[in-house]
N, C-alpha and C positions, 0 to 999 in steps of 0.2 A: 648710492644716490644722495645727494647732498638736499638737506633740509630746506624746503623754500623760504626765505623772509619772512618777519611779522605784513611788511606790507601786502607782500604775493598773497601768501594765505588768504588774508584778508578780502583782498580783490577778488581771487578764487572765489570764495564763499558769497561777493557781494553778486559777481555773475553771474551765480546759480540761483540765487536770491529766488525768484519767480516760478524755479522749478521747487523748492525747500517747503516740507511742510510745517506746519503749525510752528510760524514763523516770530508771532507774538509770545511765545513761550518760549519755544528755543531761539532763543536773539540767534544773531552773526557772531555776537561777541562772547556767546556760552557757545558757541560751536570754536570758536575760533579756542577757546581755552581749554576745551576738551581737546581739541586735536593737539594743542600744543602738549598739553599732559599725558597723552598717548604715546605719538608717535615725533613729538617736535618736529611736527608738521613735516613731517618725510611720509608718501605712499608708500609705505612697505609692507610685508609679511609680518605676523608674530614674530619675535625672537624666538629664538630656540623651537621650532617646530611647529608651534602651536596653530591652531586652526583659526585664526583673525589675521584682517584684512583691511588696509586702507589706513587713512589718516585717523581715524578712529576706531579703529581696530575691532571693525564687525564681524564674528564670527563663522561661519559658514551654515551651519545648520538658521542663523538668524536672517543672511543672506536669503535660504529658501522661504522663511515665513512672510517675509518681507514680501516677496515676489508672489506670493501668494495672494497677500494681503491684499496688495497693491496695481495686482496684474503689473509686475514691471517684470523686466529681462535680466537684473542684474548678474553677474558670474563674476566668480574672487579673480578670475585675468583681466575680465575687463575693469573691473575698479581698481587695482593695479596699474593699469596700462591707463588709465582717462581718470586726473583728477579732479573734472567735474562728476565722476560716476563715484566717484571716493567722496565728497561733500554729501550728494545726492543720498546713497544709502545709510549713511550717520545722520543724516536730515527723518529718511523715513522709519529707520530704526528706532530712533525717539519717537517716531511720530504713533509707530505698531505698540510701543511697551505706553505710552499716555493713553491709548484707547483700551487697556488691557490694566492698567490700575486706575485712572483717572484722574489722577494727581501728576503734577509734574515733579514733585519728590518723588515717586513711588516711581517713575518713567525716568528718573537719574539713578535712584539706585537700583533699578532693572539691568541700567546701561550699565553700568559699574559691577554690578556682577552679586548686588547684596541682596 
């Protein structure tokens, strides 16, 4: 699958806008830079085997706390398969580790893995 644009991306992110949480801390433009640092903006699996998922590469055990958190449905085929549900879950995924350190440093380098 070929990488979408800076523009598409963008767009993506700006059409989810209304569903994305904690929107004043994670801009469009820190979502959009994390995806591009990820995955260059391609929906894909981990390289090499690994258990993450999507444009910004959610995990799968983070996938279920999420869904927990958040009463949502998500599953790694459908954010896969629907790159509004690949925004969507890197929106709430920041949104689960900000309510879990309270800091939005502490909610970047949750996401990041530190």
């Amino acid at each position: 699958m070929a990488p979408l644009s800076y523009d598409s991306m963008r767009n993506l992110i700006l059409d989810n806008i209304s569903l994305l949480r904690d929107v004043a801390v994670f801009t469009p433009e820190l979502l959009t830079a994390i995806f591009r640092e990820e995955t260059n903006f391609q929906n894909i699996k981990q390289m090499g085997g690994g258990p993450a998922v999507g444009f910004g590469q959610v995990e799968r055990d983070t996938i279920k706390m999420v869904n927990k958190a958040f009463n949502m449905n998500f599953t790694p085929d459908g954010i896969l398969g629907d790159g509004n549900l690949s925004v969507q879950i890197a929106s709430c995924t920041l949104s689960l580790l900000l309510r879990g350190t309270r800091s939005k440093m502490g909610a970047l380098n949750g996401y990041a893995g530190c």
